[in-house]
Structures are given as structure tokens and as C-alpha cells.
C-alpha positions as CSV (number, residue, x, y, z in Angstrom):
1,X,-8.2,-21.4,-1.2
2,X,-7.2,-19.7,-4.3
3,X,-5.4,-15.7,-4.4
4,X,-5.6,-14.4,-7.5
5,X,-3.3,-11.4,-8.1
6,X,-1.5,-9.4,-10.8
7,X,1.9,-8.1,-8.9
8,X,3.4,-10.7,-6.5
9,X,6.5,-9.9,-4.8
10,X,10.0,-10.3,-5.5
11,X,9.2,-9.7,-9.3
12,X,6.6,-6.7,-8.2
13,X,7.5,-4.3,-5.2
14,X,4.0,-4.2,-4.4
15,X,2.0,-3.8,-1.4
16,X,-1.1,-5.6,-2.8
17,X,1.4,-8.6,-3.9
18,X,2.7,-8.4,-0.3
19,X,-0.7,-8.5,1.2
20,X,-1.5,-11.6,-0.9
21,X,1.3,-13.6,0.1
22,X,0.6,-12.5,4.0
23,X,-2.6,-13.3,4.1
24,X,-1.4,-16.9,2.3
25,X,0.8,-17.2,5.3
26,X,-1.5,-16.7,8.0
27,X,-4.2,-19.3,6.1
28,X,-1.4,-21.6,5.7
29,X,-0.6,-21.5,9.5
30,X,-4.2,-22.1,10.2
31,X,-4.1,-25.4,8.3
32,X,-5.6,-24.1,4.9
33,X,-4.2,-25.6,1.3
34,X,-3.7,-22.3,-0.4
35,X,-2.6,-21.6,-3.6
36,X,-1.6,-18.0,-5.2
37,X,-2.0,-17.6,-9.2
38,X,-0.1,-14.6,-10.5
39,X,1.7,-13.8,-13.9
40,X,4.6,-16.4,-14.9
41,X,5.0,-19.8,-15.4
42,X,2.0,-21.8,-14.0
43,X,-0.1,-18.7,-14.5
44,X,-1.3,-15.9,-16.8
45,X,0.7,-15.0,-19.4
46,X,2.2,-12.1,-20.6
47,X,2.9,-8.5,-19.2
48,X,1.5,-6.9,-16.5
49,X,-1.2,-4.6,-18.6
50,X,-2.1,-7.8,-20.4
51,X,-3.4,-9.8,-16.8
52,X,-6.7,-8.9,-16.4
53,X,-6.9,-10.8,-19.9
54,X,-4.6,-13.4,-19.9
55,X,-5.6,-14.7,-16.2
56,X,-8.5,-16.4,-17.2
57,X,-7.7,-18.8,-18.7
58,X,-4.8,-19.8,-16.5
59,X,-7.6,-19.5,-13.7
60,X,-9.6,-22.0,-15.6
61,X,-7.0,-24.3,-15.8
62,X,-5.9,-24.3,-11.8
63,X,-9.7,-24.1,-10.7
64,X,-10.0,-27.6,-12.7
65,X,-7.2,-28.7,-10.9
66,X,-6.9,-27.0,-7.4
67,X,-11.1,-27.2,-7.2
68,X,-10.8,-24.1,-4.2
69,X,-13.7,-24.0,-1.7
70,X,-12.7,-20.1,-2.3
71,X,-11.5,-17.8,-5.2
72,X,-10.5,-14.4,-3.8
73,X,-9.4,-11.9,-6.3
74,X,-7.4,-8.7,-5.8
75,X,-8.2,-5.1,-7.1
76,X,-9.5,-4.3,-10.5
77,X,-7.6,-6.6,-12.5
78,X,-9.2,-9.7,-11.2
79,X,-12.8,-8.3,-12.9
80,X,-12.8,-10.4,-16.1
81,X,-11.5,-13.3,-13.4
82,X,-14.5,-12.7,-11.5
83,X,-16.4,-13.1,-14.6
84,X,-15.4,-16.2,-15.5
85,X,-15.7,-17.8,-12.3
86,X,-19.0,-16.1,-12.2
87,X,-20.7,-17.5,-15.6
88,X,-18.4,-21.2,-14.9
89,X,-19.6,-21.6,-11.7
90,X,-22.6,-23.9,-11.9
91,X,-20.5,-26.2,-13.9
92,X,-17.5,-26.6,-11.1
93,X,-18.0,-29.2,-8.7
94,X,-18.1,-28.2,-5.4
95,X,-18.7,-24.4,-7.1
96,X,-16.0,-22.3,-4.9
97,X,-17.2,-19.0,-3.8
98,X,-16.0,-15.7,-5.1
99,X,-14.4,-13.3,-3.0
100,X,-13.0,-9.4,-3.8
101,X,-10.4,-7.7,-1.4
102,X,-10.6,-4.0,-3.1
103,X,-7.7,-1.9,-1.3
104,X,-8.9,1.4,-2.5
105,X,-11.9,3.0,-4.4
106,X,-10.2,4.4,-7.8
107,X,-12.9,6.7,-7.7
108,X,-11.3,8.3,-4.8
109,X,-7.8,7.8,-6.3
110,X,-9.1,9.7,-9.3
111,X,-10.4,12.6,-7.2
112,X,-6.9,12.8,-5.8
113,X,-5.5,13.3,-9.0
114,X,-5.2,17.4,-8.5
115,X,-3.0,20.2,-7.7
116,X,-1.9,20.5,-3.9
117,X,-2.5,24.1,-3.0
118,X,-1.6,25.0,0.8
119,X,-3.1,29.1,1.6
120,X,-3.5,29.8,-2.4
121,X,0.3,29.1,-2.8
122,X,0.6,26.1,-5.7
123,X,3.1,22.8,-4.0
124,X,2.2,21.0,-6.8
125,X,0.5,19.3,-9.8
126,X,0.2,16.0,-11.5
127,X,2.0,14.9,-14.5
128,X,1.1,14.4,-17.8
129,X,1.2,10.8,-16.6
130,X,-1.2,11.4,-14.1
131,X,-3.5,13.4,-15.8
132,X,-3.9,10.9,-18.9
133,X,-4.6,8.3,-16.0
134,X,-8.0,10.6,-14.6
135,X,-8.9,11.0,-18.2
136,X,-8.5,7.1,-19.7
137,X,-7.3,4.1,-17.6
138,X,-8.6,5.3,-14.1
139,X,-12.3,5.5,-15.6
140,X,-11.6,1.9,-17.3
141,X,-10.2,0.5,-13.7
142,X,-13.7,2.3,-11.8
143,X,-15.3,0.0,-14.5
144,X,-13.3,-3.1,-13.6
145,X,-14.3,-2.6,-9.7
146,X,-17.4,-1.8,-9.9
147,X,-17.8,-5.4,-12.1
148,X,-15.4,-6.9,-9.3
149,X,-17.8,-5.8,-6.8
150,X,-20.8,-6.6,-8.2
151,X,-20.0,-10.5,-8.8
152,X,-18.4,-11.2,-5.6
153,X,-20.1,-12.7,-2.8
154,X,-17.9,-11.1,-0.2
155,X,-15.8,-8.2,-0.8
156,X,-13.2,-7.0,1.6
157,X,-11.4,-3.6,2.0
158,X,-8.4,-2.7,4.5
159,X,-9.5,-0.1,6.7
160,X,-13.8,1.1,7.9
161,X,-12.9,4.0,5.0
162,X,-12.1,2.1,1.6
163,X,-14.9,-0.1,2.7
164,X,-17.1,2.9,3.3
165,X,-16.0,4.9,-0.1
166,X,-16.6,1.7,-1.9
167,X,-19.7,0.5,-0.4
168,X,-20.9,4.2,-1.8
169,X,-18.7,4.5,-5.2
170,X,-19.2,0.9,-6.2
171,X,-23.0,1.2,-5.4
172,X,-23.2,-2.2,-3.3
173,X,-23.3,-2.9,0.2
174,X,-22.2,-5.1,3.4
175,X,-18.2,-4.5,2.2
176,X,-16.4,-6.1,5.1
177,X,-12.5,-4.7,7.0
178,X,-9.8,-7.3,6.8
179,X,-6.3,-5.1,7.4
180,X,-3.6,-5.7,6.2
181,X,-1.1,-7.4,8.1
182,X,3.0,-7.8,8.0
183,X,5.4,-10.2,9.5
184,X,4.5,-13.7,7.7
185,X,7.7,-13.6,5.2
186,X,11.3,-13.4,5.0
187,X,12.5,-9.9,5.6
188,X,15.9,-10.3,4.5
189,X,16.5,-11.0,1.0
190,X,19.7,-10.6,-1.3
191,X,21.9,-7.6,-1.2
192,X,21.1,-4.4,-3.0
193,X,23.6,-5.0,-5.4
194,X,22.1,-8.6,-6.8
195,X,18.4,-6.6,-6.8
196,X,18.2,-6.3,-10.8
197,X,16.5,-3.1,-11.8
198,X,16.5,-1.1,-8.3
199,X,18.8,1.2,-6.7
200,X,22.1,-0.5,-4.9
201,X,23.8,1.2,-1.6
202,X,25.5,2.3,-0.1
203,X,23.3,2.5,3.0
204,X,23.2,5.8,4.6
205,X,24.2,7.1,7.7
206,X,21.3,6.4,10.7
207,X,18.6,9.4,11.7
208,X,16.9,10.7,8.8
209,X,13.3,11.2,7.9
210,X,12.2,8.6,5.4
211,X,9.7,8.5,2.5
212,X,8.2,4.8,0.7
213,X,6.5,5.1,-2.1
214,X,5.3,5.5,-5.7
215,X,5.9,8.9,-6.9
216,X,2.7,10.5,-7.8
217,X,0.8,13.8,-7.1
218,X,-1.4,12.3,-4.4
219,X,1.2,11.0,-2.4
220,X,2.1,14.2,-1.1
221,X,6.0,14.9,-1.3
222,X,5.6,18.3,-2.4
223,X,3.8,18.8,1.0
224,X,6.8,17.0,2.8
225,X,9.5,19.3,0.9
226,X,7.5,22.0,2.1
227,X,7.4,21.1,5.8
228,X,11.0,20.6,5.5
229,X,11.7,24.1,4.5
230,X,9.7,25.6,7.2
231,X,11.7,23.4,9.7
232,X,14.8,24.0,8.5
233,X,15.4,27.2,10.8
234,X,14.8,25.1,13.9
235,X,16.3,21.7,12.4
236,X,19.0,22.7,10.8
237,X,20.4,18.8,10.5
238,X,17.3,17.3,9.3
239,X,17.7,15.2,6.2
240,X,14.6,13.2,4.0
241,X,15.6,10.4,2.2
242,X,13.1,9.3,-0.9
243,X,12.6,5.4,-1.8
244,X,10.7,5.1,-5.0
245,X,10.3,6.1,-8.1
246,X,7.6,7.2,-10.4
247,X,6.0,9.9,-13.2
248,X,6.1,12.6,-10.6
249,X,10.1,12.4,-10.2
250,X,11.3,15.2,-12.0
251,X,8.6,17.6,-10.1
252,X,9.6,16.4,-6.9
253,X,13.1,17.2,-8.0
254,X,12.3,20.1,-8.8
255,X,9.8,21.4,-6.3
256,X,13.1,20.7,-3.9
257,X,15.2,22.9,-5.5
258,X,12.5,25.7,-5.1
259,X,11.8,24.6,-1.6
260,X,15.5,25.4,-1.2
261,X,16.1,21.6,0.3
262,X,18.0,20.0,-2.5
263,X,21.2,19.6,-0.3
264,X,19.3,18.2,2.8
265,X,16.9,15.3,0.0
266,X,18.5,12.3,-1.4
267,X,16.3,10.6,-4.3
268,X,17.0,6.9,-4.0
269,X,15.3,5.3,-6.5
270,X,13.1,2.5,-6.6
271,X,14.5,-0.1,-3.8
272,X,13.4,-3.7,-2.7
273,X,11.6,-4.5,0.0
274,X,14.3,-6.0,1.9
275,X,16.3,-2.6,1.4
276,X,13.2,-0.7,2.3
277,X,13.3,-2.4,6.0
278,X,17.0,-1.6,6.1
279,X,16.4,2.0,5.7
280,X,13.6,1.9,8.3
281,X,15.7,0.3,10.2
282,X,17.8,3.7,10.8
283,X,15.0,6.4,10.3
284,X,14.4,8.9,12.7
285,X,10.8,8.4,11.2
286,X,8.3,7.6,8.7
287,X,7.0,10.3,7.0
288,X,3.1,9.5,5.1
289,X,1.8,13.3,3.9
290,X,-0.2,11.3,1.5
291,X,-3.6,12.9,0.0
292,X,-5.4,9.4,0.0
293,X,-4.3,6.5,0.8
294,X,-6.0,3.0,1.2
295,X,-4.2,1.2,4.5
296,X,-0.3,1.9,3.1
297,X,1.7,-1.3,4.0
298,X,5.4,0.7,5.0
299,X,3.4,2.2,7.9
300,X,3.0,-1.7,9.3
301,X,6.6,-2.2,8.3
302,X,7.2,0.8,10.2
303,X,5.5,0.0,13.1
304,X,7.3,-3.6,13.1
305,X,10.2,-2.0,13.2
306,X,9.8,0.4,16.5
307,X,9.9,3.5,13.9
308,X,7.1,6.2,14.9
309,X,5.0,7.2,11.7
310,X,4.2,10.8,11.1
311,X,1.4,11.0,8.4
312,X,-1.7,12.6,6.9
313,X,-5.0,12.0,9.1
314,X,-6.4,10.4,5.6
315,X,-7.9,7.1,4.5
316,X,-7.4,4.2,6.9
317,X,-3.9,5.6,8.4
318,X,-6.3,6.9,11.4
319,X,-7.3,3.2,12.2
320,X,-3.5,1.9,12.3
321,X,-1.4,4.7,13.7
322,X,-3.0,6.3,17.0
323,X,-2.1,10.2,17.0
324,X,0.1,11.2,20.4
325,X,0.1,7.0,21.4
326,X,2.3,5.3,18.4
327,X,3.1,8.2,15.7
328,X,1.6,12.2,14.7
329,X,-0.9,12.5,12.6
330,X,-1.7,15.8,10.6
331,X,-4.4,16.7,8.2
332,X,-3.7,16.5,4.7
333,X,-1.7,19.1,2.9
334,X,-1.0,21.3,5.9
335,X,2.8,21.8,6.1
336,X,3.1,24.1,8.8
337,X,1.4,21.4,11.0
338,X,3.3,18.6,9.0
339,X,6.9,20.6,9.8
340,X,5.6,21.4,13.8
341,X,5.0,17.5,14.3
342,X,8.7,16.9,12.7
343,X,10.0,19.5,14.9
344,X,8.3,18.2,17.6
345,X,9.7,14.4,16.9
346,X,13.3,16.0,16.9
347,X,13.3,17.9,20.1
348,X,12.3,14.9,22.0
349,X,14.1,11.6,20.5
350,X,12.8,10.3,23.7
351,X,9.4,10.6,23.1
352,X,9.6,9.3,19.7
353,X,11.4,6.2,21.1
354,X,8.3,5.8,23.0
355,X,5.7,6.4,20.3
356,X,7.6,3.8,18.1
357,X,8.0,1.0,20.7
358,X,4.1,1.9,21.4
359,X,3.7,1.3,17.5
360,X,5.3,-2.3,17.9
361,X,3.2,-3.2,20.3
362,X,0.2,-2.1,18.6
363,X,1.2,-4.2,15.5
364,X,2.1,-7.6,17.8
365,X,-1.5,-7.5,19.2
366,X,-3.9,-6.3,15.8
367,X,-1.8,-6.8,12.5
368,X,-0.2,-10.1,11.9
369,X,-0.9,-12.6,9.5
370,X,-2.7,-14.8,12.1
371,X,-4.9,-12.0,13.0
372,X,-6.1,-11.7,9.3
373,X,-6.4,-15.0,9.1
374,X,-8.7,-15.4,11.8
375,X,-10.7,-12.5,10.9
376,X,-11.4,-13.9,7.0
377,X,-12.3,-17.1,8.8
378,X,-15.1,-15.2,10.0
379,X,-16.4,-13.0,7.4
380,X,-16.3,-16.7,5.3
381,X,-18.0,-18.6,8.2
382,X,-14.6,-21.3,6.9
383,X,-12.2,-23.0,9.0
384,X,-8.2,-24.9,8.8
385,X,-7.6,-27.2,11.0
């Protein structure tokens, strides 16, 4: 088997990259060769923007050599991949077959490009960043999956949702659900410190709310600083802590400042995965107000880690984290019902003991690599040993 992706951890944090190398791990266990072809030496050359390019012909080269039973290639950027593959294919011996795991539909991520508005009153509104993305390179990345989708022979999606939006934004059917999955790497990792290019320590003190995550519009913070300002009266001590980075930093910063929450929010910066388990490790809880999402990899982490998870009802979050059983779930941009669920979670530490212990169990039993693993075997009608 051969994963094709463009951001593979340690050198990307990325939850795609993640969900590459954990699905590798659980294929691997199951007594499949498996190879992953990323950017670097031994594969494409080049930046990031330059993959979709530049993988094909490192993808030429491996195929020659690897011959795969299976290519599987990973969002957008694997479309001129798929290409290849799909033009070469009568000339490879045995042909390997061609498979897409799509973890969102950028049509919906373009759609959730827009102000958050909560009762009229304005939370907040996408960068210039974010608009220039809805205007140019979202249209060109609906272009790449819908060409992805098209020349696969399988294509996956994380949760019954994405495959839903893409079955009907991609214009193809039969899109199958393989979730994602954590537990199949190393969750330690080198200190903060020897992390080049993200935020160092020191670690803070244990109990806070925590957010993980790219810093855009349709993630939701505003919504969050919101919530936190309407709890503040009955939670006085509450505290948010912010991993990650982003175009929408500076608005974040300062829709705190207006929220009045500055004091009680500490912007950390982009941080490693490793550190990113180290702050779970002492969070009260995970915090998701996202907009859309397609299945968000920090709420497995969180589960894994006995945290409850209070989020936005949106995307595949529903299918993962089971309202009143293993976390809260809200609707989307509501922070009066967003700020009762984290008052709720403070008043009764006990309860949200429970609800994240609930949470590990649920992730032992559904979302390990060997439970993706099993399920691609399958959709693929393939077997390891």
C-alpha cells in the first residue's frame, strides 16, 4: 500500500499527516507492506504549495519500485497524483487501484468562510486572508477534489457528514466512512524548547479550558470568547488557553479585549503535538465551538486522554462525542448555550470526570488504528496476514 500525502508529521502539525501515519500503523499491524510518500528526500520536491506538482513524478518513481496493490491519496493535493496514476495505469503491472480519503468538502469550508453573528450582534469576521482564500485558492482546491473524486475507485471520508456533503458537492456517489483514529504513534516527542519554530513552555498550571487549532473564522473562537464573558459572573476563575496560530490572530486578540477576557486568555502559539497532549493532559476541558469541521483529530486526543470535549453539534463531532454520555455538545455559534455547558462542566468536576473516562472508553472500543485498519480492509475487499 502506498499513502500519498502533502503534510506528514513532525515537519507538518497536521491532522491529515497524523491520520496518514495512523492509518499506516494499523495496516502495518495487520501484516500490510506500506509505504507513505510525502515532500522530502525520497519524495516530491519542493515547498508545500509546490506538491500537488512536484509529487508526480516522485509517485512515478516509487510506483515503479514499490508496485502497491493500492495508491490512496489524501485531500486535494493528491488530484494531479490521481491523474497520473489514472492515465499510467494500464501500463503498471499488477495496475494498483486508486483510492481518495477526502476529510472535508471545501465547498462546505468555503461556505464557512463568513461573519459569526449571534442575535444581530457581530463576534466576528474573516480576514483578508480568509476572504482571498473563498475568492481564489478555495475554488481551485473544489477543482482539485472534485478531479480527486472523480478518478478514484473508492473514496473515503471521516464521519456519515463529509461523506454525505461530498457525495452531493463532488457530484459522485457510494463515498464510504473510515474515522479517523489515534493511538498508533509515539506521544512523547522532544521537549518544547528543541521544537524549532513553535512555542516553548513553560507549562501552565492544571484546570483550564483549552482550544487546538488553526486560527481561522470558521473555527469559532470569537464564539468561545464570548461564552467566556457570559460565564465569567458565575466562573469567576475560569481561564482558556489558545494552541495555534493562524490569519485570524490579531482578531481573536482583539475580539478578547472587547469581550473584556484578555486577563483570563493566554495565546500560545503554534505548539507540537507532543506539547498539545501535555496541555490536554491538565485541561479541565476541550473546547470545539467550531462552524464546520470534518472529524477534528484533538477531540480523539482528547478523548484518549480522559478529557471531556465540549463542542459545536457540527460536521462529524456528533458521530464521535455522545452529548450528556462522553462530552456537551451545543449548536453552532450559540454562546449562551456554549457558556451554560461550561458552567455546567465547572459546577460538577465530578460529572465531568465521568464524561471524560466515558470518552476513553468510547475511543478504546471505535477509534484505534486497528479499527481503521479493519474497516479499510473491508471497503477494499484486501487483506495482511
Amino acid at each position: 500500500m502506498l499513502l500519498v500525502a502533502n503534510t506528514l508529521p513532525p515537519v507538518d502539525v497536521s491532522g491529515v499527516g497524523e491520520q496518514v501515519l495512523q492509518l499506516a500503523a494499523g495496516l502495518r499491524e495487520t501484516g500490510h507492506q506500506v509505504e507513505v510518500l510525502g515532500r522530502g528526500a525520497g519524495g516530491a520536491a519542493g515547498p508545500k504549495a509546490l506538491f500537488p506538482l512536484a509529487v508526480v513524478p516522485a509517485l512515478a518513481r516509487r510506483v515503479r519500485r514499490f508496485r502497491p496493490e493500492v495508491v490512496q491519496v489524501h485531500e486535494s493535493d493528491g488530484a494531479l497524483a490521481a491523474l497520473w496514476l489514472a492515465v499510467a495505469r494500464p501500463l503498471l503491472t499488477p495496475p494498483p487501484r486508486l483510492v481518495a480519503l477526502l476529510q472535508v468538502s471545501y465547498r462546505q469550508e468555503l461556505r464557512a468562510v463568513r461573519p459569526l453573528r449571534d442575535d444581530g450582534r457581530l463576534l466576528g469576521a474573516p480576514s483578508g486572508a480568509e476572504w482571498r482564500f473563498r475568492m481564489f485558492k478555495g475554488p481551485l482546491q473544489v477543482g482539485l477534489g472534485c478531479l480527486t473524486a472523480w478518478l478514484a475507485d473508492r473514496v473515503l471520508a471521516p464521519s456519515r457528514v463529509t461523506a454525505a456533503e461530498i457525495e452531493r458537492d463532488y457530484g459522485i456517489r457510494g463515498v464510504e466512512v473510515l474515522a479517523n483514529v489515534t493511538g498508533g504513534l509515539e506521544v512523547g516527542g522532544p521537549a518544547p524548547s528543541a521544537e524549532p519554530g513553535l512555542q516553548p513552555g513553560p507549562e501552565p498550571e492544571p484546570g483550564y479550558l483549552l482550544f487546538v487549532g488553526r486560527l481561522r473564522v470558521r473555527k469559532g473562537v470569537e464564539v468561545l470568547l464570548r461564552a467566556l464573558e457570559l460565564v465569567a459572573a458565575e466562573v469567576p476563575e475560569a481561564r482558556l488557553l489558545i494552541a495555534g496560530d493562524g490569519e485570524h490572530r490579531r482578531r481573536l486578540e482583539r475580539a478578547a479585549r472587547r469581550c473584556g477576557v484578555e486577563e483570563r486568555v493566554d495565546f500560545l502559539g503554534r505548539c507540537s503535538a507532543a506539547r498539545v497532549r501535555r496541555l490536554l493532559a491538565g485541561a479541565r476541558a476541550l473546547v470545539v465551538p467550531s462552524i464546520y469541521e470534518g472529524m477534528p483529530l484533538v477531540v480523539l486526543e482528547a478523548m484518549e486522554a480522559g478529557v471531556p470535549v465540549v463542542a459545536s453539534a457540527v460536521s462529524g463531532i456528533p458521530e464521535v462525542v455522545v452529548d450528556g454520555e462522553t462530552g456537551w455538545l451545543v449548536p453552532a455559534v450559540a454562546p449562551g448555550q456554549l457558556a451554560a455547558a461550561l458552567a455546567a462542566l465547572w459546577r460538577d468536576p465530578e460529572e465531568a470526570r465521568r464524561r471524560g473516562e466515558a470518552g476513553r472508553r468510547r475511543l478504546a472500543e471505535r477509534y484505534r488504528p486497528a479499527h481503521a485498519a479493519r474497516r479499510w480492509e473491508r471497503l477494499l475487499g484486501v487483506t495482511g496476514r
